[in-house]
SEZAFI-166684 format. One record per atom (N, C-alpha, C, CB): residue in one letter; atom name; x, y negated, z negated. Coordinates in pm, whole numbers, plus 50000, padded with zeros to 5 digits. Glycine has a CB too. Layout:
% residues N
NODE   r    a       X       Y       Z
NODE   A   CA       X       Y       Z
...
//
This chain:
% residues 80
NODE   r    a       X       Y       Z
NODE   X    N   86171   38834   33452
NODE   X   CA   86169   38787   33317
NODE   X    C   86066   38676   33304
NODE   X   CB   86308   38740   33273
NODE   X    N   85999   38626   33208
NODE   X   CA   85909   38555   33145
NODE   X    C   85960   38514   33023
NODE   X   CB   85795   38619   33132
NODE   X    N   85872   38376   32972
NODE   X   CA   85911   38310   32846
NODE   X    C   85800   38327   32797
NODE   X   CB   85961   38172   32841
NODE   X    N   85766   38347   32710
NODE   X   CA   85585   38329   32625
NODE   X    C   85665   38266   32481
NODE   X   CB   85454   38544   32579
NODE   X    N   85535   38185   32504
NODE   X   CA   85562   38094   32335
NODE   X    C   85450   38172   32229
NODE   X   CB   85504   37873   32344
NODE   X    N   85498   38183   32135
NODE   X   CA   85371   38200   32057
NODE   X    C   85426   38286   31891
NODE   X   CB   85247   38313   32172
NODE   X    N   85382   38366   31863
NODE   X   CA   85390   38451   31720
NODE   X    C   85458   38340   31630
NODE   X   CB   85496   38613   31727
NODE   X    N   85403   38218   31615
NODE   X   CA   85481   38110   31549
NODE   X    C   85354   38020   31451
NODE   X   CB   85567   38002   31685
NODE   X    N   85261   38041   31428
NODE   X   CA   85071   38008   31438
NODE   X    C   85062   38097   31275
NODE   X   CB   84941   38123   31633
NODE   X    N   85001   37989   31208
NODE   X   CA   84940   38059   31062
NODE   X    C   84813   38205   31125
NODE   X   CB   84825   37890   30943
NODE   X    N   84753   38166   31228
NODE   X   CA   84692   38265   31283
NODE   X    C   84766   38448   31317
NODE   X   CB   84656   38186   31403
NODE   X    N   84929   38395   31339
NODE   X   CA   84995   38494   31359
NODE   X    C   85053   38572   31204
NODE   X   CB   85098   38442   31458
NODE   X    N   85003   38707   31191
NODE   X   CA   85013   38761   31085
NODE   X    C   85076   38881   31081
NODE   X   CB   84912   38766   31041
NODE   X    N   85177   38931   30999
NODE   X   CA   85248   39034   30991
NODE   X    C   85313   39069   31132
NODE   X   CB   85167   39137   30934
NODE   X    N   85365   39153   31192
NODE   X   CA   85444   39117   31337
NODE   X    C   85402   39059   31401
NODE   X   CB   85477   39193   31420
NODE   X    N   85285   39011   31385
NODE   X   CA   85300   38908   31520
NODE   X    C   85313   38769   31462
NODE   X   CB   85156   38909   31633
NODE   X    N   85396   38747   31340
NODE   X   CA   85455   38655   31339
NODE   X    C   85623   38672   31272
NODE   X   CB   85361   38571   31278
NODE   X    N   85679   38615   31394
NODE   X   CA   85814   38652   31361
NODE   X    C   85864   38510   31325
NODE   X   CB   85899   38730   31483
NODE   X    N   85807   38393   31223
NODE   X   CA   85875   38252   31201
NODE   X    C   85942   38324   31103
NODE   X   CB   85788   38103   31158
NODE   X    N   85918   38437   30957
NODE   X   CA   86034   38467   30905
NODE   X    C   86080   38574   30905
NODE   X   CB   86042   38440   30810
NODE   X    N   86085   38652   31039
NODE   X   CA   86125   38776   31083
NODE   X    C   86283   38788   31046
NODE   X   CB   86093   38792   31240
NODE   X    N   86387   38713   31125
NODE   X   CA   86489   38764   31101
NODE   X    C   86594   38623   31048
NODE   X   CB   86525   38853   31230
NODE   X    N   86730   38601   31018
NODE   X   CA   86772   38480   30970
NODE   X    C   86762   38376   31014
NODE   X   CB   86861   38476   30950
NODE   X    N   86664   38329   31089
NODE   X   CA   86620   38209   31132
NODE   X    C   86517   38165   31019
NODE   X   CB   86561   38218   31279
NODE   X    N   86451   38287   30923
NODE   X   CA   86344   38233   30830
NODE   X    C   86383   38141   30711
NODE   X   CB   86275   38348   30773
NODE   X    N   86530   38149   30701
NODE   X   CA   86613   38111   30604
NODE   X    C   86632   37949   30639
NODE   X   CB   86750   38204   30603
NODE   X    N   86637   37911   30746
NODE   X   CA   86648   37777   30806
NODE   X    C   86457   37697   30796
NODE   X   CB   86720   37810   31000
NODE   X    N   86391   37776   30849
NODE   X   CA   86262   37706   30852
NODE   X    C   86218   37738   30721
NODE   X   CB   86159   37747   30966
NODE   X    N   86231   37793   30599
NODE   X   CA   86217   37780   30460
NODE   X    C   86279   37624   30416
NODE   X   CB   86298   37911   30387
NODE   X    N   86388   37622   30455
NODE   X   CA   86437   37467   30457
NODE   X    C   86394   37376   30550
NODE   X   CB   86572   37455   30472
NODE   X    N   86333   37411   30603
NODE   X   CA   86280   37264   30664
NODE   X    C   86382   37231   30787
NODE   X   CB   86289   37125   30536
NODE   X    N   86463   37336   30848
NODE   X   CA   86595   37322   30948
NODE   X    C   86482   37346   31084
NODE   X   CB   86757   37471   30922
NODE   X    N   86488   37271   31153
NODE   X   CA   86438   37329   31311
NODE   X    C   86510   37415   31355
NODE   X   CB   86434   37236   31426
NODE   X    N   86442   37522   31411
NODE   X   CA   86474   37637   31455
NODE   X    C   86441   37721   31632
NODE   X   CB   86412   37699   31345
NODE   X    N   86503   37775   31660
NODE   X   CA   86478   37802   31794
NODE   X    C   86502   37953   31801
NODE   X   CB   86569   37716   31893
NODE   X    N   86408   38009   31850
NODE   X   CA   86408   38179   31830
NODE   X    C   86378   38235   31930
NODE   X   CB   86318   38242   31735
NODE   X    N   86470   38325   32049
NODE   X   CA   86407   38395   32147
NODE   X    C   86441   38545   32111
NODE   X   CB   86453   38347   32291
NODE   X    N   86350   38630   32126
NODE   X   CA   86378   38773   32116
NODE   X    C   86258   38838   32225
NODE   X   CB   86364   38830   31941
NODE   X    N   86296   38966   32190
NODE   X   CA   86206   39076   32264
NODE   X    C   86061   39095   32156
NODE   X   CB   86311   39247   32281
NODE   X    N   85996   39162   32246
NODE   X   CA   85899   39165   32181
NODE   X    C   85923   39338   32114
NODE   X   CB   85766   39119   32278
NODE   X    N   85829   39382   32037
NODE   X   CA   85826   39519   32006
NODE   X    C   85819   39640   32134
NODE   X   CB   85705   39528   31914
NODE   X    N   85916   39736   32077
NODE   X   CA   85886   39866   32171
NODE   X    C   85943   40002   32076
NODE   X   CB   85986   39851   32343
NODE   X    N   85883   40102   32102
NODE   X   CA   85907   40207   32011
NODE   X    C   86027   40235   31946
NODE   X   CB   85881   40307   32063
NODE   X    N   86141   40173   32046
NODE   X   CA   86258   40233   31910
NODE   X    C   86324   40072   31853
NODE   X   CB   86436   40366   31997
NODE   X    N   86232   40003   31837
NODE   X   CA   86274   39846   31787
NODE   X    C   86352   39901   31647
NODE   X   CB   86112   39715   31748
NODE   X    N   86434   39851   31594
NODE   X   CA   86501   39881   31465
NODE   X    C   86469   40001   31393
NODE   X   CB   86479   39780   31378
NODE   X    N   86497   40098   31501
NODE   X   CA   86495   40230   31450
NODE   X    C   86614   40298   31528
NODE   X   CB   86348   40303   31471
NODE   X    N   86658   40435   31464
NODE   X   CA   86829   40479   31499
NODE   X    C   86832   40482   31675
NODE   X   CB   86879   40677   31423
NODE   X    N   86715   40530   31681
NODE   X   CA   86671   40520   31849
NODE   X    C   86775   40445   31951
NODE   X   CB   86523   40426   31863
NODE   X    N   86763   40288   31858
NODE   X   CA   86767   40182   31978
NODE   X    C   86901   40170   31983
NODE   X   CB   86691   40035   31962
NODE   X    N   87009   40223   32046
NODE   X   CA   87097   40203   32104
NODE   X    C   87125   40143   32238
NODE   X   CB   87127   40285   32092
NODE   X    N   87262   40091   32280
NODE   X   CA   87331   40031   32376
NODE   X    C   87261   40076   32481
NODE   X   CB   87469   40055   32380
NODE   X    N   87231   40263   32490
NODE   X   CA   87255   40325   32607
NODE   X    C   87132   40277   32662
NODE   X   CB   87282   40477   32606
NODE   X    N   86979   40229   32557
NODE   X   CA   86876   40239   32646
NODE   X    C   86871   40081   32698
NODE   X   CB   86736   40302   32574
NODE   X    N   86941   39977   32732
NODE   X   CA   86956   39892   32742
NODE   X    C   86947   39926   32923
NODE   X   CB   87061   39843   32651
NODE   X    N   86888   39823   32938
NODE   X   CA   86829   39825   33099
NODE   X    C   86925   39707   33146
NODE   X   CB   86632   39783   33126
NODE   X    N   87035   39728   33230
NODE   X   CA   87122   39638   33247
NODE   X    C   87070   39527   33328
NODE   X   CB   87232   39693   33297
NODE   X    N   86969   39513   33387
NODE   X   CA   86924   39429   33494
NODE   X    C   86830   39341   33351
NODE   X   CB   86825   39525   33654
NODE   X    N   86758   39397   33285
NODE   X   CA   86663   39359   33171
NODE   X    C   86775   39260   33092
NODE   X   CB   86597   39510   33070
NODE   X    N   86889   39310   33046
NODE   X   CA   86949   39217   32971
NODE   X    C   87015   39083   33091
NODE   X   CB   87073   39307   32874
NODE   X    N   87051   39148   33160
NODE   X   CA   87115   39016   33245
NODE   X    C   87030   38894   33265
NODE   X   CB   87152   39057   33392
NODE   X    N   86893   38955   33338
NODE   X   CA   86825   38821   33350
NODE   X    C   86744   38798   33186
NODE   X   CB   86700   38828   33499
NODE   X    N   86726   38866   33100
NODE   X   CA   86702   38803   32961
NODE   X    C   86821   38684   32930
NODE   X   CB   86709   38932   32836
NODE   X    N   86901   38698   32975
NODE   X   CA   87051   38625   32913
NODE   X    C   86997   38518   32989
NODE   X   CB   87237   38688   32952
NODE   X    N   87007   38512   33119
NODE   X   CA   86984   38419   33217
NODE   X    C   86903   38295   33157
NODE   X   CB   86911   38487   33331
NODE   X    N   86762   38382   33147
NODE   X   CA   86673   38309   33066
NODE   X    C   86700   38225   32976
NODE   X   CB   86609   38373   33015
NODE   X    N   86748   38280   32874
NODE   X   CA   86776   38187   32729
NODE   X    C   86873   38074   32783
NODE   X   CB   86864   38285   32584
NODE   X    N   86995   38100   32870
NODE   X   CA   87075   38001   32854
NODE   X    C   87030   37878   32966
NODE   X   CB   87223   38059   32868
NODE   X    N   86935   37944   33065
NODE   X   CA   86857   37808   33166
NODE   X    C   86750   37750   33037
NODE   X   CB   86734   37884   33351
NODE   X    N   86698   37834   32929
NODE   X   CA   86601   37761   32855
NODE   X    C   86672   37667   32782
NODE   X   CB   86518   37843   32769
NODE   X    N   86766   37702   32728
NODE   X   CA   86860   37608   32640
NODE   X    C   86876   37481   32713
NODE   X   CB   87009   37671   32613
NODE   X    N   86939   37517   32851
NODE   X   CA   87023   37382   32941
NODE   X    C   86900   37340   32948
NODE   X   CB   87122   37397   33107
NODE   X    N   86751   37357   32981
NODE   X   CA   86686   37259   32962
NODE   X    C   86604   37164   32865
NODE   X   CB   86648   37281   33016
NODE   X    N   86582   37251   32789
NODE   X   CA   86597   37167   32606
NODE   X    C   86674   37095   32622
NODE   X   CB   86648   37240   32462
NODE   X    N   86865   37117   32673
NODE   X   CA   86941   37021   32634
NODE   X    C   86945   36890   32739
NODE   X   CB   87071   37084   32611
NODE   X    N   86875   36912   32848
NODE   X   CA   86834   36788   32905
NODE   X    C   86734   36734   32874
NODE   X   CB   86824   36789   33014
NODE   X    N   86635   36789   32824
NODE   X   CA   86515   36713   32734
NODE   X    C   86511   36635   32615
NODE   X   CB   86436   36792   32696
NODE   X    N   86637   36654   32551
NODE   X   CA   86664   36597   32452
NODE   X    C   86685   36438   32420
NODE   X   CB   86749   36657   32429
NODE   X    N   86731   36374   32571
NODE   X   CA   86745   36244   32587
NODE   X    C   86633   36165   32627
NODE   X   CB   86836   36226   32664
NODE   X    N   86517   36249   32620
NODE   X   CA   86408   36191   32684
NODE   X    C   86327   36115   32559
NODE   X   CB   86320   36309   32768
//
């Protein structure tokens, strides 16, 4: 797994900017800081396709992993 920062840039236009992709756009319209991790695009992204089954169990585990070591360290950065 990997973290990439980015699709967040007035440079980033139509999917490749996801600041008001999904209900997080509703918070940064207000002016709420926001924190957004997702996948990037793949052929059956929000299409009937993408079900449970094609879920790569090793892919989600360490995706999970990820977010919640990214979090715990935001949340130690926070006192800095």
């Amino acid at each position: 797994m990997s973290l990439a920062f980015g699709k967040d840039t007035p440079q980033d236009e139509g999917e490749n900017n996801w600041v008001d992709a999904s209900d997080h756009g509703a918070f940064h319209a207000a002016g709420v800081p926001f924190l957004y991790l997702g996948v990037d695009y793949h052929p059956d992204y929000h299409r009937p396709s993408d079900d449970f089954e094609r879920i790569t169990p090793s892919v989600f585990a360490g995706s999970a992993a990820l977010a919640i070591d990214s979090f715990r360290a935001l949340d130690r950065a926070l006192d800095r």
